[in-house]
Wavefront OBJ file of the C-alpha trace (Angstrom):
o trace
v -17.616 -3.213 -22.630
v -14.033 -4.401 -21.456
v -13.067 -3.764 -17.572
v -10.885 -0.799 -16.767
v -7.481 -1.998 -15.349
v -7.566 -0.829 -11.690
v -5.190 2.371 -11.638
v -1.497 1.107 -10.044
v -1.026 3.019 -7.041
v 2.858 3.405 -5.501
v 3.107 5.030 -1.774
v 5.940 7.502 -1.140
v 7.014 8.089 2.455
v 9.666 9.449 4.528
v 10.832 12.003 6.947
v 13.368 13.273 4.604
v 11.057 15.441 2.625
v 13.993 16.525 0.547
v 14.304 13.182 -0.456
v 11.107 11.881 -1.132
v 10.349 14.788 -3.347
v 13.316 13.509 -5.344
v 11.654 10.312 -5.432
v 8.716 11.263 -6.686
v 9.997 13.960 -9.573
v 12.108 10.360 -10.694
v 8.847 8.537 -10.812
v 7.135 11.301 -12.425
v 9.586 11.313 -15.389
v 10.200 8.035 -15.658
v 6.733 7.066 -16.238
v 5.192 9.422 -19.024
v 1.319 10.702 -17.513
v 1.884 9.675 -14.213
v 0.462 11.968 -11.288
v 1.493 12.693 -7.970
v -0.753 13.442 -5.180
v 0.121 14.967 -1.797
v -1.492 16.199 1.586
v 0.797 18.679 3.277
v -0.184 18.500 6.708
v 1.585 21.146 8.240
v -1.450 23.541 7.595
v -3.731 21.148 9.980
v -3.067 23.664 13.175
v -5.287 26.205 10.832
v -7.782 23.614 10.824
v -7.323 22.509 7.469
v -4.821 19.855 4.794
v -3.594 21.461 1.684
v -3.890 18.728 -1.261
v -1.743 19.268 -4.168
v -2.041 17.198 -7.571
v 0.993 17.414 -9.672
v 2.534 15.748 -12.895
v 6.540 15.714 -14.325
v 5.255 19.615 -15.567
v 4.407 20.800 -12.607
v 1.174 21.592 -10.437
v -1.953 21.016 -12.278
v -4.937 21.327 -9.220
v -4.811 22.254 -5.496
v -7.584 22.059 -2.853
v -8.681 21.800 0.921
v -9.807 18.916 3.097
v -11.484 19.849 6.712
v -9.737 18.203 9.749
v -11.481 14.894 11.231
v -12.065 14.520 14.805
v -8.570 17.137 14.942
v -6.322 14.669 13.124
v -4.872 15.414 10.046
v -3.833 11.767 9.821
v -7.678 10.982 9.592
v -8.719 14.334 7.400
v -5.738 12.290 4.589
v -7.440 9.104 4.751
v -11.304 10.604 4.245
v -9.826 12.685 1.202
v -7.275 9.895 -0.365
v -9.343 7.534 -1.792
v -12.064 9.914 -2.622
v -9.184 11.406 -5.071
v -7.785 8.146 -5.823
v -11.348 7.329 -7.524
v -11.403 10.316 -9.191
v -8.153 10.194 -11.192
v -8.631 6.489 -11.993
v -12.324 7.013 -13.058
v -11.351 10.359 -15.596
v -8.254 8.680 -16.796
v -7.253 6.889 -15.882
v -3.130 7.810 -14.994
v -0.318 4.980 -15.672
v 0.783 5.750 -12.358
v -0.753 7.149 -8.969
v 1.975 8.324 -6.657
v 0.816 8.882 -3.179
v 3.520 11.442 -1.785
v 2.650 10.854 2.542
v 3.689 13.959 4.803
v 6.443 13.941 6.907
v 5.641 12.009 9.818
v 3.003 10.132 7.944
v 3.756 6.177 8.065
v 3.240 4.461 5.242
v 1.613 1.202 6.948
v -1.924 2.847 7.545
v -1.995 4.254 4.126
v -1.192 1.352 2.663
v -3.810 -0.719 4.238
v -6.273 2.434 3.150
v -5.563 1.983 -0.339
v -5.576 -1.641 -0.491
v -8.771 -1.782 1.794
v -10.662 0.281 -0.914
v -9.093 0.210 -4.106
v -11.293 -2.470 -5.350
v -11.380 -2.574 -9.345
v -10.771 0.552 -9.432
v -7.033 1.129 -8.520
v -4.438 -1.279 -7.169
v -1.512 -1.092 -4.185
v 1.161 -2.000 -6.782
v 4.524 -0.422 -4.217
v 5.653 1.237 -1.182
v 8.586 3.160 -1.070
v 10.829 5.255 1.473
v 12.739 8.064 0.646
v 16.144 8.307 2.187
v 18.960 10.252 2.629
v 21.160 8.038 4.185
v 23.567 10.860 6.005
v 20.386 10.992 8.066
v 19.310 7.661 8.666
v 21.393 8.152 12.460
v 20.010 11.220 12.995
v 16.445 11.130 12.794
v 16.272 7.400 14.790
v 18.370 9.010 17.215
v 15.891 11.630 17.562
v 14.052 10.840 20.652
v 11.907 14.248 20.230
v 8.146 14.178 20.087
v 6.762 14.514 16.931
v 4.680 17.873 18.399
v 8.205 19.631 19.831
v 9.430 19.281 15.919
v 6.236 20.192 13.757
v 5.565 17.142 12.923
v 2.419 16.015 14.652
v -0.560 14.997 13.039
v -3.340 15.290 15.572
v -2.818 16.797 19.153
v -3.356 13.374 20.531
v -0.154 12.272 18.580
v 2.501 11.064 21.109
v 5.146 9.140 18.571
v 8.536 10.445 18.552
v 10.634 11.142 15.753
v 12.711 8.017 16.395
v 10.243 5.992 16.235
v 8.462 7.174 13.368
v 11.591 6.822 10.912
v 11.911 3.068 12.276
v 8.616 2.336 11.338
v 8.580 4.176 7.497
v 11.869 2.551 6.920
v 11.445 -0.740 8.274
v 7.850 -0.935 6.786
v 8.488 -0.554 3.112
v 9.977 -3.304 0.825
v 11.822 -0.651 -1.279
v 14.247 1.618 -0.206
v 15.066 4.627 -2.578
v 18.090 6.282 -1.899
v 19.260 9.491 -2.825
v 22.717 11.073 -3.748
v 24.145 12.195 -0.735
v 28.337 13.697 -0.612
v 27.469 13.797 3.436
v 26.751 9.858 3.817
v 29.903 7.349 4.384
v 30.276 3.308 5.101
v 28.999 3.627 8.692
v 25.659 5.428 7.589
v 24.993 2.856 4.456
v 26.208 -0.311 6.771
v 23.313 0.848 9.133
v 20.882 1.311 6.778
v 21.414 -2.308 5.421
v 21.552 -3.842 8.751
v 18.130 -2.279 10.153
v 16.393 -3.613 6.927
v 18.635 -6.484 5.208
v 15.798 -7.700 3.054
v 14.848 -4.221 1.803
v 15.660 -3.998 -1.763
v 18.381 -0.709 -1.918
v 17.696 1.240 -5.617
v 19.270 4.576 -6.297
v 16.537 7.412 -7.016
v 18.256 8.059 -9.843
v 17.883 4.244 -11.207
v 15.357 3.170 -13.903
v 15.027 0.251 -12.077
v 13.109 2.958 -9.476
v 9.992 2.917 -11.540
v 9.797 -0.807 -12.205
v 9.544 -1.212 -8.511
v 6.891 0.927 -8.684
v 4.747 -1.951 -10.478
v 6.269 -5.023 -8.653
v 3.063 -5.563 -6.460
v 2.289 -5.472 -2.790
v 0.608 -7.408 -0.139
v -0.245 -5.752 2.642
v -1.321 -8.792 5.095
v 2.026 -10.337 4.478
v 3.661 -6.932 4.959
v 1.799 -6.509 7.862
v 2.709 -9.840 9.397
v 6.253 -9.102 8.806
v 5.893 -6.130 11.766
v 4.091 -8.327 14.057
v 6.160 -9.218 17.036
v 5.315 -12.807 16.881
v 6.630 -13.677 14.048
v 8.548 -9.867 12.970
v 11.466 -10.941 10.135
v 14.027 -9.391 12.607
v 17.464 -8.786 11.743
v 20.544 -11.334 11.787
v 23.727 -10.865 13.732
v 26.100 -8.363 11.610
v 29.290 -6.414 12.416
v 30.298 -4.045 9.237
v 31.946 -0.446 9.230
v 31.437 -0.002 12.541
v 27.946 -1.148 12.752
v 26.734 -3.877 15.010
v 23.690 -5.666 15.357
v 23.242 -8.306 18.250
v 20.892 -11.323 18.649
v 20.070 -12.395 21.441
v 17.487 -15.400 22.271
v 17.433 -17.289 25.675
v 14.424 -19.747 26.836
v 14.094 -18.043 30.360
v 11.920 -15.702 31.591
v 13.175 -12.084 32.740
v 12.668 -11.061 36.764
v 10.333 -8.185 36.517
v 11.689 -5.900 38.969
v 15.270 -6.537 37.501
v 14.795 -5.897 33.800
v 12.686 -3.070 34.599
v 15.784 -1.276 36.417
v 17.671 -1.943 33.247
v 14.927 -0.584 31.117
v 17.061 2.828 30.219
v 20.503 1.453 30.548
v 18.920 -1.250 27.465
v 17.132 1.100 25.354
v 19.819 3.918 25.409
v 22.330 1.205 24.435
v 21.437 0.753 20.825
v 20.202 3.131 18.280
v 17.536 0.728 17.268
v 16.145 -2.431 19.480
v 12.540 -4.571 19.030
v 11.665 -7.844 19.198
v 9.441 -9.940 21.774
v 10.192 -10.936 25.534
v 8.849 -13.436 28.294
v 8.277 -12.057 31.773
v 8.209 -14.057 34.522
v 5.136 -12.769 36.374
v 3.292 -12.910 33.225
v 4.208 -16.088 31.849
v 1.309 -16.954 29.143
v 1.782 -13.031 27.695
v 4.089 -12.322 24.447
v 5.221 -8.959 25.014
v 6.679 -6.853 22.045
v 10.051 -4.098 22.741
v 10.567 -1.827 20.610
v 12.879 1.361 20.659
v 14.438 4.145 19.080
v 15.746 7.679 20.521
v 16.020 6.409 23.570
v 12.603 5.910 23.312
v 11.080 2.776 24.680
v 7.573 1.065 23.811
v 6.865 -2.257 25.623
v 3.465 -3.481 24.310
v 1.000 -6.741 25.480
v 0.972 -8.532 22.101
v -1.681 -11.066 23.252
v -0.799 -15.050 24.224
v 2.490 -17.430 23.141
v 1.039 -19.749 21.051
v 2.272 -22.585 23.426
v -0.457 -20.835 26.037
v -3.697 -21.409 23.478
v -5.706 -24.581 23.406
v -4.675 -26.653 20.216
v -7.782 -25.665 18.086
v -6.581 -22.026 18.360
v -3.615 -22.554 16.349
v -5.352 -22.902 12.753
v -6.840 -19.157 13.419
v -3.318 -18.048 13.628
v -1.344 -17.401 10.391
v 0.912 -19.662 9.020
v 3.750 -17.084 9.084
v 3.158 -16.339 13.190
v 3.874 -20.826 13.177
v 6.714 -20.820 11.971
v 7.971 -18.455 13.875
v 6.730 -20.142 16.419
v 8.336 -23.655 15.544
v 11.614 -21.541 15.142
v 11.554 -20.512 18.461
v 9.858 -23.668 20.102
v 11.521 -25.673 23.047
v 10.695 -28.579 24.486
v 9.061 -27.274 27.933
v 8.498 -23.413 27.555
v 6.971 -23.947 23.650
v 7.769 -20.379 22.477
v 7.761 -18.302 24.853
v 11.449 -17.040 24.836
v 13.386 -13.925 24.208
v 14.154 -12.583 20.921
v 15.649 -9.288 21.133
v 17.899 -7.442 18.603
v 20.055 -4.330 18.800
v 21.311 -2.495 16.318
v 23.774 0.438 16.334
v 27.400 2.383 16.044
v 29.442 1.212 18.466
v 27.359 -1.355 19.984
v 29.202 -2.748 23.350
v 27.860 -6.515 22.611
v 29.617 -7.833 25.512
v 28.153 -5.093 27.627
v 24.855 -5.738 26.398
v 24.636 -9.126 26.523
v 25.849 -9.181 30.316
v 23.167 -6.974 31.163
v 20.535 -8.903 29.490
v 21.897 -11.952 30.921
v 21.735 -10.103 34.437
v 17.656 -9.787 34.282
v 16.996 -13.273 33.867
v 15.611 -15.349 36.575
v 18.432 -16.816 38.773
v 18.555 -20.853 38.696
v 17.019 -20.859 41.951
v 14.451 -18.636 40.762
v 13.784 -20.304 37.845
v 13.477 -23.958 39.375
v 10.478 -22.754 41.589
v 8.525 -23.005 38.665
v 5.408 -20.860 37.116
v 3.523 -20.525 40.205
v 5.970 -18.862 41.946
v 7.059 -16.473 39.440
v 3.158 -15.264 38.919
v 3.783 -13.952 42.086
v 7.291 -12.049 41.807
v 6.505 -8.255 42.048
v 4.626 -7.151 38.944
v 6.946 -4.160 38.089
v 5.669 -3.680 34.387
v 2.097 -3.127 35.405
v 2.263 0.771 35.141
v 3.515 0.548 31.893
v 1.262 -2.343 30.386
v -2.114 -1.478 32.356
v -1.377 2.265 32.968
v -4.912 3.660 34.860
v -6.395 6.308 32.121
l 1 2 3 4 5 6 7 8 9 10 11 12 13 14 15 16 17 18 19 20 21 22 23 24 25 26 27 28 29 30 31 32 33 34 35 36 37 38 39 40 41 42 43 44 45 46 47 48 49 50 51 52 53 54 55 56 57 58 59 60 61 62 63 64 65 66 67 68 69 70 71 72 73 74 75 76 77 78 79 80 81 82 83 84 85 86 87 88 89 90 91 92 93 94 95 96 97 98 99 100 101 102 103 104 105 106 107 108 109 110 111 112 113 114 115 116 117 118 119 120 121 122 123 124 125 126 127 128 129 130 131 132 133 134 135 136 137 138 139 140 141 142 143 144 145 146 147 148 149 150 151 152 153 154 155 156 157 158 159 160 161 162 163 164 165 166 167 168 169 170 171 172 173 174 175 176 177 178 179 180 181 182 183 184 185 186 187 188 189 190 191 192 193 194 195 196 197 198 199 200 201 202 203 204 205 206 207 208 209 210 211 212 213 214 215 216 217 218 219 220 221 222 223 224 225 226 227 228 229 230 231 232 233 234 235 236 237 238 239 240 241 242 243 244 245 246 247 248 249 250 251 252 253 254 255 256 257 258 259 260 261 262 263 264 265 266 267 268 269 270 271 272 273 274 275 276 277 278 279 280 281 282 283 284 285 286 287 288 289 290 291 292 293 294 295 296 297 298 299 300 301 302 303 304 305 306 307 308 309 310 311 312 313 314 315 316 317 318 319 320 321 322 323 324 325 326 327 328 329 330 331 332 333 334 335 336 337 338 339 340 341 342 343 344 345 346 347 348 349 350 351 352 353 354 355 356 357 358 359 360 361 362 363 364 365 366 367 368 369 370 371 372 373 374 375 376 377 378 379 380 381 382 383 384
């Protein structure tokens, strides 16, 4: 008896629910017997996740999975691939769409699927829905997921900002939808905080081929990583900026950390990886939205690891690396990238430049900046 071609499997996420079910009702037509499958969430403060099973005629099966540990997050991933195996093993369907909640981000799925799909069904896309009037809006949004609804465990501390960064700058495939409210500004923004996301119309038939085009999640997953994260290029386009800024010299502690609001309220969108001084072997990651900031020990700069360590790392993370590399510091550097409306570059770039260590400072070498104030340690060590 012949193998069973494992099930294709697309991921649909967004916070615009609106237009992700769009997405999904296109996918659903376009490809005759596919199913969609969807855990609404929002019932999780009753204790429970409402699964729904649909096809292009409408609902054909809805059920119940308990919370886990009192995360719906968790109670999703338990029931996913138990359904997953299900609908490829009595059908099996052309196409598995994986509708995520609101605030779900499709990276973790993703990696769920992939992680157990075996022979059985296949990781073959990840989209995100979006309405690109409110691309602005939502990353601007520096509310907590639990203030709008949107929380999926009690523990969950994300904001709304940086949620939508994540979904959007995750997947490879953008689906937009019609939208009368959306103008240059919103769709210049949209292209400059994901340039190599491929833009389709929801209403495209090129929308379902996408569905099948493949994905790897390693690769995709590398692509995030702040050592070696495919970061945006300088761009200035209706009104949209995005600025690039790299130096080879570590930041004064106490000095960027008085910055730290004036910085992260002056883009709509800013990540990337920095070099402190008092912390010179550490790669730390930035990354902001809403207002919001996130500053994150990523582990060493490759230049800090013994030469045998450096065929463990990927090959992706060395180039990078050898991008970045100079001649005394290796790679330790900053890479930093804003993006937004009305971006005041100059601004910007004059208060970066203000944070780095002075020449004096600088020329009294690594020793002495290990002991320069350690300013960041409350928010990289914070006591629990």
């Amino acid at each position: 008896m012949r193998d069973r071609t494992p099930m294709p499997v697309v991921i649909v996420g967004g916070l615009h629910s609106e237009a992700r079910k769009q997405v999904v009702d296109r996918l659903l037509r376009a490809v005759p017997g596919s199913v969609a499958l969807h855990h609404d969430l929002a019932t999780a403060p009753q204790g429970t996740v409402r699964r729904v099973m649909r096809d292009a005629s409408g609902e054909l099966s809805r059920g119940e999975a308990p919370l886990v540990n009192d995360c719906a997050c968790c109670a999703l991933r338990e029931d996913l691939v138990p359904e997953l195996e299900r609908l490829a093993r009595n059908g099996p369907a052309p196409l598995a769409v994986v509708e995520l909640w609101d605030s779900v981000e499709p990276r973790a799925m993703a990696e769920v699927v992939a992680a157990h799909g075996a022979d059985v069904f296949e990781l073959t896309g990840v989209m995100t829905a979006v309405d690109p009037a409110l691309v602005l809006p939502c990353l601007a949004n520096g509310d907590d997921l639990s203030e709008a609804g949107l929380a999926a465990a009690t523990t969950d501390r994300r904001t709304v900002g940086d949620t939508w960064a994540r979904q959007l700058e995750y997947a490879p495939v953008l689906a937009l939808v019609d939208s009368e409210a959306a103008c240059d500004e919103d769709r210049a923004l949209l292209s400059q905080l994901h340039p190599t996301a491929r833009q389709v119309s929801a209403r495209s038939g090129e929308l379902a081929a996408l569905a099948f085009a493949g994905f790897d999640v390693e690769s995709a997953a590398a692509a995030q990583h702040p050592a070696c994260a495919l970061l945006p290029q300088d761009a200035d386009e209706a009104g949209v900026s995005t600025l690039v800024w790299h130096r080879h010299r570590p930041f004064h502690p106490e000095r960027l950390l008085a910055a730290l609001e004036d910085l992260c309220c002056a883009a709509a969108r800013s990540r990337g990886r920095f070099w402190l001084a008092d912390r010179p072997d550490t790669l730390l990651s930035w990354d902001a939205a809403g207002g919001a900031l996130c500053v994150e020990n990523t582990g060493p700069w490759l230049a800090s690891l013994p030469d045998a360590a450096w065929d463990m790392v990927s090959p992706m993370r060395r180039a990078a690396a050898s991008l970045d590399w100079h001649p005394e510091h290796g790679d330790c550097c900053q890479h930093l990238v804003f993006t937004s409306p009305a971006l005041d570059r100059e601004g910007l770039a004059k208060l970066l430049e203000s944070c780095l260590l002075t020449d004096a400072e600088y020329a009294s070498g690594r020793e002495a900046w290990k002991k320069l104030p350690a300013a960041f340690d409350s928010l990289l060590d914070p006591v629990s």
